[in-house]
C-alpha positions in Angstrom: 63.7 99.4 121.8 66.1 100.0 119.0 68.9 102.5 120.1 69.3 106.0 118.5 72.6 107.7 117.3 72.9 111.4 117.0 73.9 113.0 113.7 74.5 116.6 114.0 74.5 118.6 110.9 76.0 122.7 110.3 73.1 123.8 107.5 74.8 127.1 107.2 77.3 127.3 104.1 80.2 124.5 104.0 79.3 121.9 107.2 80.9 119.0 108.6 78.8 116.1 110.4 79.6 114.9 113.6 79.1 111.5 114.8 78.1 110.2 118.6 78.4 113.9 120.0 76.6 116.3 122.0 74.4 119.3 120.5 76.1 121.8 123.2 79.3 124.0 122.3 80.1 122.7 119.3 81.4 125.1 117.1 81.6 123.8 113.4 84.1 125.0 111.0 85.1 124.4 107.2 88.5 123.5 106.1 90.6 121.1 104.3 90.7 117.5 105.1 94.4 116.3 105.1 94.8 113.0 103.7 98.7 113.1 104.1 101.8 114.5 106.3 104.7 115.5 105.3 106.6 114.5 108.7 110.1 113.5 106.5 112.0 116.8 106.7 115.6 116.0 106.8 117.1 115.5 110.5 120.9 114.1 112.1 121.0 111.2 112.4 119.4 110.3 115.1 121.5 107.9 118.1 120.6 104.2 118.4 118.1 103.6 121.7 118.6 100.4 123.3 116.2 98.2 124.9 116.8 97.0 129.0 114.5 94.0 128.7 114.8 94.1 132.6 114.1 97.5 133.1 110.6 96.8 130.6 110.0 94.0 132.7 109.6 95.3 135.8 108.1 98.1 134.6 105.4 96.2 132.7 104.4 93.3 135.5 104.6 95.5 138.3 104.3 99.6 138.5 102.4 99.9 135.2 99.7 97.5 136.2 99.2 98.8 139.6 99.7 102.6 138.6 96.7 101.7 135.6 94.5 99.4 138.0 95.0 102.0 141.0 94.6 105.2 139.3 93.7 104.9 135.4 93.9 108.3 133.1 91.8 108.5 130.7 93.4 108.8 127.2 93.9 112.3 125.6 92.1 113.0 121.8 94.2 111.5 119.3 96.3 114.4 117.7 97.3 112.5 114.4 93.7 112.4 112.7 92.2 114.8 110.3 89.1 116.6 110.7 86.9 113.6 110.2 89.0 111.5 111.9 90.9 109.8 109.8 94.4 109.2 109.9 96.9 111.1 107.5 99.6 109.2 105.2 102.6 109.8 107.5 106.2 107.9 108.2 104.1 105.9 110.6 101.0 104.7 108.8 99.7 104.3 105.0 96.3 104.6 103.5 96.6 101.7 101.4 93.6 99.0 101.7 91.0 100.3 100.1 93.2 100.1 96.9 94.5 96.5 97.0 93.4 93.3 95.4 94.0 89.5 96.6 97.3 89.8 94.6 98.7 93.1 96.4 98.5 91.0 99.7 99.7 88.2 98.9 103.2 90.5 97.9 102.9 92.4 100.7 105.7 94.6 101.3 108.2 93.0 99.2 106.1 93.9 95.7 107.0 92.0 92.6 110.3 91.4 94.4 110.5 87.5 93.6 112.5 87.1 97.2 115.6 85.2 98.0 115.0 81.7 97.2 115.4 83.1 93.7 118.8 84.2 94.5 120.8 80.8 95.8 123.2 80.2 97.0 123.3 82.0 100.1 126.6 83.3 101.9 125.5 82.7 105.7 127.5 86.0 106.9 126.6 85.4 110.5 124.6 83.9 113.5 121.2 86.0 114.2 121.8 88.2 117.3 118.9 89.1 119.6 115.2 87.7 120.3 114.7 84.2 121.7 115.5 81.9 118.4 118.2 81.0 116.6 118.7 82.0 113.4 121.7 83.0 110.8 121.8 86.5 108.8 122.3 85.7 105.1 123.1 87.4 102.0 121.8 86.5 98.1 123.6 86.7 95.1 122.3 90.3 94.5 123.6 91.5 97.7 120.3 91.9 99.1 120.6 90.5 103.4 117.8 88.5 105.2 117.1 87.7 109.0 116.4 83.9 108.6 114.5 82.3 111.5 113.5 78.8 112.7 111.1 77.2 114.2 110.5 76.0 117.7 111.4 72.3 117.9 108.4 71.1 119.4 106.6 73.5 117.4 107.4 73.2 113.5 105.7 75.6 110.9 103.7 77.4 113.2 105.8 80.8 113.8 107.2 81.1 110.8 104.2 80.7 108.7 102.3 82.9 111.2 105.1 85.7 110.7 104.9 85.4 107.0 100.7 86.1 107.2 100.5 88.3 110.0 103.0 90.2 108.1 101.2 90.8 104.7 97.7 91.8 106.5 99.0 94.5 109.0 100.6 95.6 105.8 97.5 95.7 104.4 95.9 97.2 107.1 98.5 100.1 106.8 101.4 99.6 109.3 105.3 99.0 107.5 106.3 95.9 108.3 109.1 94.2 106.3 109.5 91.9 103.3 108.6 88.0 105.2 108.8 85.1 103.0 108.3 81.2 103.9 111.3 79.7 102.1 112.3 76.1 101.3 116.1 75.2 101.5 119.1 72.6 101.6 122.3 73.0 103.4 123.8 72.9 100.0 122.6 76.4 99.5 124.4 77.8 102.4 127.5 79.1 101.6 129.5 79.6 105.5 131.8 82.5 105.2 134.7 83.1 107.6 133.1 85.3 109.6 130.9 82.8 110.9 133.5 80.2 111.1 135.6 82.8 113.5 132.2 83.0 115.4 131.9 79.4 116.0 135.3 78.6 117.0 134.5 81.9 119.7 131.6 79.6 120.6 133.8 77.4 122.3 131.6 74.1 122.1 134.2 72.4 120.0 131.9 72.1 116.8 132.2 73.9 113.4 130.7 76.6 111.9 128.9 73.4 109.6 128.1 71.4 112.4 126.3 74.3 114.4 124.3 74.6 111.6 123.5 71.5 111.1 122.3 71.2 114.5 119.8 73.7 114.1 118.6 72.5 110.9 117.9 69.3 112.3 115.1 70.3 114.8 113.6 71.8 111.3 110.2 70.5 109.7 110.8 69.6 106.3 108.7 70.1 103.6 106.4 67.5 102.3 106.9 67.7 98.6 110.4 69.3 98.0 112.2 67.9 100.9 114.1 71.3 102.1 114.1 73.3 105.6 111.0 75.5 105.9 112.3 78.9 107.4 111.0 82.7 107.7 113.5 84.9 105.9 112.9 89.1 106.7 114.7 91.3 104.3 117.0 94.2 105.7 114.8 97.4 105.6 116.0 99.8 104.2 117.7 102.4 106.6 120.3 102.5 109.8 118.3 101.2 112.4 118.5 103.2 115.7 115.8 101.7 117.9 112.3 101.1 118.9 109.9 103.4 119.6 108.9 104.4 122.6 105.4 103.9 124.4 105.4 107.4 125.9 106.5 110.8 124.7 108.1 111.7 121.9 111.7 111.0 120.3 114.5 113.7 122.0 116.3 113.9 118.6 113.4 113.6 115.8 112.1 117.0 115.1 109.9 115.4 112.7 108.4 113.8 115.8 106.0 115.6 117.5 102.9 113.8 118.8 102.9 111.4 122.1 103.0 108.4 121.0 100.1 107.1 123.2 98.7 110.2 121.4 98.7 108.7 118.0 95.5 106.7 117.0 97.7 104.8 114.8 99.5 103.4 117.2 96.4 103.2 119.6 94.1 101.6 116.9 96.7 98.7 116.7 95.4 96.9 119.2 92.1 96.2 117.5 94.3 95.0 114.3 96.3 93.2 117.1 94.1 91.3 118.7 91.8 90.3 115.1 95.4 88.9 115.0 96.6 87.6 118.5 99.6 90.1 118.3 100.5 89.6 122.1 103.9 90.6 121.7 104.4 94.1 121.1 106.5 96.3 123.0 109.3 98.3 122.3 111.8 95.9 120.9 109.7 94.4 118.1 109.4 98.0 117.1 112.0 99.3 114.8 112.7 103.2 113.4 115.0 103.4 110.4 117.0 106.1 109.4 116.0 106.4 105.9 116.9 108.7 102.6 114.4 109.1 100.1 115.1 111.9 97.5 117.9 113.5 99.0 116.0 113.7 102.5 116.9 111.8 105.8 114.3 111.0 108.0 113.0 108.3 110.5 110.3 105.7 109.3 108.7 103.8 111.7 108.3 99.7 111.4 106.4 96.8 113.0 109.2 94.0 113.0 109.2 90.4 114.4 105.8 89.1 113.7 106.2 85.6 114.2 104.3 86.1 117.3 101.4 86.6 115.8 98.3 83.9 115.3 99.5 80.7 117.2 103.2 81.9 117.4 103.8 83.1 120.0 102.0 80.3 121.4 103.9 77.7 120.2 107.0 79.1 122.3 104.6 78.9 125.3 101.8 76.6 125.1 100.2 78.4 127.6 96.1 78.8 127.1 95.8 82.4 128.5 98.0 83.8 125.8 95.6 86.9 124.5 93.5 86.7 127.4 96.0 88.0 130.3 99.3 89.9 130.5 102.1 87.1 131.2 102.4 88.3 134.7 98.6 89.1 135.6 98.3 90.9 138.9 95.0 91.0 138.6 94.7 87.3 138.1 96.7 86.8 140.7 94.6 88.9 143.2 91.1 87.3 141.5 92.3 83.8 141.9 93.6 84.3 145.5 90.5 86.2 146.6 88.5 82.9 145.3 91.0 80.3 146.2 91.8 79.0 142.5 88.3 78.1 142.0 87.2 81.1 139.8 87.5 79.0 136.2 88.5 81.3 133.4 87.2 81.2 130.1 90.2 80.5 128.3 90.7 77.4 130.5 88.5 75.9 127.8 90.8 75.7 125.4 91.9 72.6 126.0 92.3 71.0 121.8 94.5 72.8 119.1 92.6 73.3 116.3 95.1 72.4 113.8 99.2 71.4 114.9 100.3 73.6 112.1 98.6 76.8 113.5 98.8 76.2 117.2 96.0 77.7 119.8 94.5 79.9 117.7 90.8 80.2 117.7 87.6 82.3 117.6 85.2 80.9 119.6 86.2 81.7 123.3 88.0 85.0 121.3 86.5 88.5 122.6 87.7 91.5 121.1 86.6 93.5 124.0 88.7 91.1 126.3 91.8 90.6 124.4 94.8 91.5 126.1 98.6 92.1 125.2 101.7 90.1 127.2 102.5 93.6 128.3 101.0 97.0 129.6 101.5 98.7 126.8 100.3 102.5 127.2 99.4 103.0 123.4 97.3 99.7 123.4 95.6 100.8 126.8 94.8 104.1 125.2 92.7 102.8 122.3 89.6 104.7 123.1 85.7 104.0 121.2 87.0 106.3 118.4 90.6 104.9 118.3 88.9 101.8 117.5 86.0 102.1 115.1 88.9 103.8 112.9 90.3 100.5 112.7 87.5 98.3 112.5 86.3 100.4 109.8 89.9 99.9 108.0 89.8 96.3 109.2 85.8 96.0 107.7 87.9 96.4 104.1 90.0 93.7 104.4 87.9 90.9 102.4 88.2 86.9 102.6 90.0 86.6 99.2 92.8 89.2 100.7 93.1 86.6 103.6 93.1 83.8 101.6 96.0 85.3 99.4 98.0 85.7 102.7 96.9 82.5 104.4 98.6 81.2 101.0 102.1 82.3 101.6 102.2 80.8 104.7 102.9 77.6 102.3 101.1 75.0 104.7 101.5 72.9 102.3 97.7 71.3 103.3 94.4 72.7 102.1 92.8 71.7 105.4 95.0 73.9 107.2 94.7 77.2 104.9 90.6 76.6 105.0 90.9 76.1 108.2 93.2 79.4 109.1 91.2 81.4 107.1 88.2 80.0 108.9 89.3 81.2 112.0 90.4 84.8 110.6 87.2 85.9 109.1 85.3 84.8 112.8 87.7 86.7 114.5 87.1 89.4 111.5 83.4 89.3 112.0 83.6 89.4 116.0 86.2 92.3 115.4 84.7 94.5 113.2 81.0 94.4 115.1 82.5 95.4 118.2 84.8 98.2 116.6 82.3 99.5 114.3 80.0 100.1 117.6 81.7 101.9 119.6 80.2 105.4 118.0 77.5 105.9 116.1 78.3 103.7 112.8 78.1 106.4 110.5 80.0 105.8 107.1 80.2 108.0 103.9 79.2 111.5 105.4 81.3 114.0 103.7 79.2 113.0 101.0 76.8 115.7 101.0 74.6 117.4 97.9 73.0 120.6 98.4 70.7 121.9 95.1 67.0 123.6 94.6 65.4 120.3 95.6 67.6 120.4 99.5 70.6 119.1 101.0 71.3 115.1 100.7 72.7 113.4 103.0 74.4 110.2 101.4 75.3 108.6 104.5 75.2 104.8 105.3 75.1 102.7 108.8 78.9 101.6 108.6 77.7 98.1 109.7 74.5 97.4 107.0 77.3 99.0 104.4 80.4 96.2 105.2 77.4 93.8 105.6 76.9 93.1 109.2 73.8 92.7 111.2 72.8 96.7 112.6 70.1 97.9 114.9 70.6 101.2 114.6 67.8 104.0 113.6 69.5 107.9 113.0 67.6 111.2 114.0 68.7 114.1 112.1 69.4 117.6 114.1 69.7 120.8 112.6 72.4 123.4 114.9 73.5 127.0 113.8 76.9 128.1 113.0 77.5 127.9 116.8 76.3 124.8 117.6 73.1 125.7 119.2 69.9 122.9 118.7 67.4 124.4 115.9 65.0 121.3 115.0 65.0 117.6 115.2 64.0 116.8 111.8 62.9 113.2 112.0 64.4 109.6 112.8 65.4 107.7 109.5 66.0 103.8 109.8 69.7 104.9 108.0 71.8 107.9 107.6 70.5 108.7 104.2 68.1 111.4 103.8 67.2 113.8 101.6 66.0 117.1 103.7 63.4 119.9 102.5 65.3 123.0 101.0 62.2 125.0 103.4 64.3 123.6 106.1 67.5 125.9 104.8 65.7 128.8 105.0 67.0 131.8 107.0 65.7 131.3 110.7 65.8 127.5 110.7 69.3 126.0 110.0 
């Protein structure tokens, strides 16, 4: 038996369409859909929050599991959509796929900016402080600084090629992320100011500023064809940074911020873009908010930073098969696995082959969207909800295999096997991402798109799934409801959305 979805249609002057609800109590009502918010009015600046990686910890692997496996709340409506559910253009989130070509993503943030490799040589103006790599902060000949980071040693390519793709389709997917580029370089190009050379004689280790270098360019992969260091370079964004943002509440001294966080199906509906993506790392500190100006206004902007993590990255720190299938302390595992004496094998234990040493464990056959989980117990991924997350598979749906490809390019694998191969595995992950988003409502795309004349009203809706062509068993029944909400007549079940109804239907008494 084929399932049914519910349309529910207002016939009465200006109407809106409601997918997957009820035909009780529902008051409809016209008004304006808001496709963007103005939440940049000018603020202090704010203070800088700092991250207790202990505190988050402790938190994370032991009150927030128990407290959500114990004694789960149910998330709260999303208070950043618009009347059809959508969400607005906001310091937080852009509208922007729908609009971009193979050649956009492939830019990303950074635009027609042609990067720093254009810009040797490089004054190295310090060592890179925080995270668990080593890196150096650098500076061009325009001026313009970078974060430049490193591979693992045991690892090579695979984070910073994942950082640079990861990077370009969240941006694409509508999140601000910053300007990654895979670069090529020699030590000639490094210019070692004084600073650093103060730094390393700090360091106490009785080698130079050059030598300390050295030592981490030596654990580098080196490209094939030109020779030089491979290495992720992330511009400075724009702004004085003063934080993360937090999984709860809102910020104290942001009046611009107003919504929970775990409140915001932006930030909810990441998870369905993170786990397409195998984001396991985000939490607080790969967060960043900037104080920015932007025509004479200061505000905070909100960033996704350190993506490195992504695909097979954060594996290759690890090599650890569960990654994306359990939290990195798993009570529940621990409990599971106790209660059955180890024996209980667990899907991911599967995994035993890389697919590729270039990307690392990163796959799509054992992947289930459903299943994915973060390394942490993150409220606003726990509080993606069926709505939460067919607005991102339904973002997601628009986010073709050319646009991949063109990311999967800047990655600069250097090896056509290994992009077919990555891009492969994204569009399964893509397919197995978007079915289960796209059914977790009624899959209705396209309704605002309605045509009343003499001949009746037309509906030109489409099932969301047939429309970003993917397999649907879906059949629609159309209900007409007063202004109040109250049921007036079935009409009839359509194999789609799209139907054109009898103007008799309209008629005083019936809808």
């Amino acid at each position: 038996m084929r399932r049914l979805a519910t349309i529910l249609l207002w016939l009465s002057g200006i109407g809106a369409l409601l997918p997957g609800c009820g035909g009780s109590n529902v008051v409809f009502e016209s008004g304006q859909v808001i496709s963007s918010v103005d939440d940049m009015q000018d603020i202090d600046e704010p203070a800088e929050k700092g991250f207790d990686r202990f505190t988050h910890h402790s938190h994370n692997f032991f009150n927030r599991q128990i407290r959500e496996g114990l004694d789960p709340v149910p998330a709260a409506p999303a208070e950043d959509v618009n009347r059809w559910g959508q969400v607005p253009d906001s310091s937080w989130f852009e509208n922007r796929v729908s609009g971009l070509t193979a050649a956009d993503v492939a830019r990303g943030a950074g635009g027609d900016d042609p990067g720093p490799e254009a810009f040797k040589p490089w004054k190295v103006l310090r060592f890179k402080s925080g995270g668990q790599n080593p890196g150096l902060v650098i500076e061009d000949t325009r001026g313009v600084r970078h974060i430049v980071k490193f591979d693992k040693p045991q690892a090579p390519v695979i984070a910073t090629s994942a950082g640079v793709v990861a990077s370009r389709l969240l941006w694409a997917c509508g999140y601000h992320v910053p300007d990654d580029r895979l670069v090529l370089f020699e030590m000639g190009d490094l210019v070692i100011t004084d600073r650093v050379r103060e730094e390393a004689r700090k360091d106490r280790t009785d080698r130079s500023a050059e030598e300390i270098i050295l030592g981490m360019l030596d654990t580098l992969a080196m490209d094939s064809v030109s020779g030089g260091y491979r290495a992720l370079t992330s511009r400075y964004l724009s702004g004085l940074p003063v934080g993360g943002f937090s999984y709860r509440g809102t910020r104290d001294d942001d009046s611009n911020d107003r919504i929970p966080h775990q409140n915001r199906r932006s930030l909810r509906g990441l998870r369905v873009f993170a786990a397409w993506l195998n984001h396991v790392d985000v939490k607080i500190d790969n967060t960043l908010d900037l104080y920015t100006e932007v025509d004479g206004r200061r505000f905070l902007r909100h960033d996704l930073v350190d993506l490195d993590g992504c695909l097979g990255g954060y594996w290759a720190a690890r090599h650890e098969q569960r990654i994306g299938f359990a939290y990195d302390i798993d009570l529940g595992e621990f409990v599971t696995g106790l209660v059955g004496l180890g024996f209980p094998r667990r899907g991911y234990e599967e995994l035993d082959e890389v697919p590729d040493p270039l990307i690392g464990l990163f796959e799509a056959e054992v992947y289930d969207p459903a299943g994915w989980t973060a390394n942490y117990v993150n409220p606003q991924v726990l509080s993606c909800n069926r709505a939460d997350a067919y607005w991102a598979a339904d973002i997601l749906a628009r986010i073709d295999t050319d646009q991949i490809t063109a990311a999967v390019r800047q990655g600069r694998y250097r090896n056509p096997e290994t992009d077919a191969l990555l891009v492969g595995i994204l569009r399964k992950r893509w397919e197995k991402t978007v079915d289960w988003g796209l059914r977790q409502v009624t899959p209705v795309w396209g309704m605002e798109r309605l045509d009343a004349s003499a001949d009746g009203l037309r509906i030109e809706a489409e099932d969301a799934l047939e429309h970003y062509g993917r397999p649907s068993d879906y059949r629609y029944r159309i209900e007409l409801l007063g202004p109040e909400g109250e049921r007036r007549q079935w009409v009839e079940i359509q194999p789609t959305p799209d139907v054109q109804l009898d103007p008799a239907l309209l008629e005083d008494g019936r809808g």
